[in-house]
C-alpha positions as CSV (number, residue, x, y, z in Angstrom):
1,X,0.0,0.0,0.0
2,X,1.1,3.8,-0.9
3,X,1.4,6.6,0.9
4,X,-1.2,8.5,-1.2
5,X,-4.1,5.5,-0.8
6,X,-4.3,7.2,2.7
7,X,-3.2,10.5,2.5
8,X,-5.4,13.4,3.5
9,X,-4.7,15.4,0.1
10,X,-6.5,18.7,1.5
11,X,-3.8,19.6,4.2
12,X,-4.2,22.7,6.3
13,X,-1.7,25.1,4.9
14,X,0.4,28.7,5.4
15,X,2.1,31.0,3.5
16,X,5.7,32.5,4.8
17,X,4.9,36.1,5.9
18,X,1.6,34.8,7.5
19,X,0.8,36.2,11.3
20,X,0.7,34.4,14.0
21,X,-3.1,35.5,14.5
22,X,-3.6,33.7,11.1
23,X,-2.2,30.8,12.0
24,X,-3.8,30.4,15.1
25,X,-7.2,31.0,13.2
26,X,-5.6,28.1,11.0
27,X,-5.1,25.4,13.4
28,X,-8.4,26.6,15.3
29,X,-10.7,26.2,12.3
30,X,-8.9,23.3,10.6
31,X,-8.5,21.2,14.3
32,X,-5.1,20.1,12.9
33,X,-2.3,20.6,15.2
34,X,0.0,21.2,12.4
35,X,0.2,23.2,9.7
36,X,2.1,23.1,6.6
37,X,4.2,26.0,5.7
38,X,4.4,27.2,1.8
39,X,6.7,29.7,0.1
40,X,5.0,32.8,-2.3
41,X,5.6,30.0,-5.2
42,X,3.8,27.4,-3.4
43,X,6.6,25.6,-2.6
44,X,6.5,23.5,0.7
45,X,9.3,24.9,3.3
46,X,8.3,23.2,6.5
47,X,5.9,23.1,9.2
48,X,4.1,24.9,11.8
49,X,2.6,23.3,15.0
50,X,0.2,24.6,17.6
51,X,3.1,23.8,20.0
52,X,4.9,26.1,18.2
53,X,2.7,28.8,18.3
54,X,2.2,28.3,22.5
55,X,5.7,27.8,22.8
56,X,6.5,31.5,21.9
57,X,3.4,32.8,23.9
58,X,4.6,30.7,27.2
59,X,6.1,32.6,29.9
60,X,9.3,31.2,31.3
61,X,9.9,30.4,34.2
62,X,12.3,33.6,35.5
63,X,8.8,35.7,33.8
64,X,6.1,34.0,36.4
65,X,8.1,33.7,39.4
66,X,9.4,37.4,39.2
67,X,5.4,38.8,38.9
68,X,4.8,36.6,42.4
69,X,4.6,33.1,40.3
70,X,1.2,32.0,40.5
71,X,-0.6,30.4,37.8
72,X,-2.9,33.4,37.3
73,X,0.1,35.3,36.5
74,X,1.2,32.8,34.2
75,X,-2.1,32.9,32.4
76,X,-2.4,37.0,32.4
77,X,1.4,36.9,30.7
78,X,0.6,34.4,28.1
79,X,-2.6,36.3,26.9
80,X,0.1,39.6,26.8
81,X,2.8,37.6,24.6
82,X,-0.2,36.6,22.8
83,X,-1.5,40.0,21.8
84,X,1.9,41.3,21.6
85,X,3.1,38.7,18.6
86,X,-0.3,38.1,17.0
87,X,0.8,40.6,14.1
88,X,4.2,39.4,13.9
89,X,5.1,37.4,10.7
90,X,5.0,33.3,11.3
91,X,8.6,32.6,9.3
92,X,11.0,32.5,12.5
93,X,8.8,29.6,14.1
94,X,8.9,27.8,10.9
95,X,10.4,24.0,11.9
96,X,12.0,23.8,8.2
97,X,14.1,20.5,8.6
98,X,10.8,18.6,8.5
99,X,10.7,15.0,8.1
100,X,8.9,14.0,4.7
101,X,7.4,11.1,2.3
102,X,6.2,10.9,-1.2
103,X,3.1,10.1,-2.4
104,X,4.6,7.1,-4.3
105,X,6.6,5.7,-1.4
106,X,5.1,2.6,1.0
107,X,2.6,3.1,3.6
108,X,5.1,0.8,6.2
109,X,7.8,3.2,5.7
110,X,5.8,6.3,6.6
111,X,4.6,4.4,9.0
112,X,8.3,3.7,10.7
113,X,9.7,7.6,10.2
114,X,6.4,8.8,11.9
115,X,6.7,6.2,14.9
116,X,10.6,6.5,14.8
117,X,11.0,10.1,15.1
118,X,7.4,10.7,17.3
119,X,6.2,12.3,14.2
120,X,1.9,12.9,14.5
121,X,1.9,14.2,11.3
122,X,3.9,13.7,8.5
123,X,4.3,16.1,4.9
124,X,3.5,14.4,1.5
125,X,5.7,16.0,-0.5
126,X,6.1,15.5,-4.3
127,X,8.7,17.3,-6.2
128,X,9.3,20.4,-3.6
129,X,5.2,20.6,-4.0
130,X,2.7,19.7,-0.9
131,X,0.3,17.0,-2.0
132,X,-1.3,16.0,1.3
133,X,-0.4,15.0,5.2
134,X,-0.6,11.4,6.5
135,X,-1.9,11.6,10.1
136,X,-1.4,8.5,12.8
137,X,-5.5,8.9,11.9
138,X,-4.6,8.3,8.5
139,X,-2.5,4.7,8.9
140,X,-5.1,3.4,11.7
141,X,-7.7,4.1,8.9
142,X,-5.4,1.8,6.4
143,X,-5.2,-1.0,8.9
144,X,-9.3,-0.4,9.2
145,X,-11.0,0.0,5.5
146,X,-8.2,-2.0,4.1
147,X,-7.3,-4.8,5.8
């Protein structure tokens, strides 16, 4: 079996120069917890999680203990990083050494780079151009409808 008799081939996607409001609306709206990052040419550069995204919004440690270090000062200074990068452009966050497959390669060995490398979801990517994701949803439905 292929990688793209399972593929999803309508990822959730973003263009480099995107906000970081957008892609939050992104991964809101779509319920993916990872989007797929495309240059102006439409050519696939990497990936965006939602861990990314809260990552940068998280207060450290040295932040929360120095406003009296309770959790409702944690909260208060993540919803301030949060408005203070919304309108700052997505491209730093960008995770562009991303693991990827091709449409045409074997279901097993997705299968091993997603388990292998803790990889949830995994870029289909056929000649420098997206053409789908392949979830852990994705191969569970293989071993279901086509067993």
């Amino acid at each position: 079996m292929l990688v793209s008799d399972v593929m999803t081939v309508f990822p959730a996607y973003i263009r480099l120069g995107a906000t970081i409001r957008r892609a939050a609306e992104l991964v809101s709206v779509s319920e993916v917890g990872q989007l797929m990052v495309l240059d102006h040419d439409g050519r696939f550069v990497g990936s965006l999680s939602e861990e990314d995204l809260v990552r940068a919004m998280l207060p450290g440690f040295d932040d929360v203990t120095a406003t009296g270090g309770t959790l409702a000062d944690a909260f208060r200074i993540f919803l301030e990083r949060g408005r203070d990068l919304a309108d700052r452009v997505i491209d730093p966050l960008v995770v562009r050494d991303t693991a990827t497959v091709r449409s045409a390669d074997e279901l097993a060995r997705a299968a091993i780079v997603m388990i292998d490398r803790g990889i949830r979801r995994l870029p289909v990517v056929d000649d420098g151009t997206l053409v789908g994701t392949l979830s852990r949803a994705d191969l569970c439905r293989a071993v279901i409808y086509h067993s």
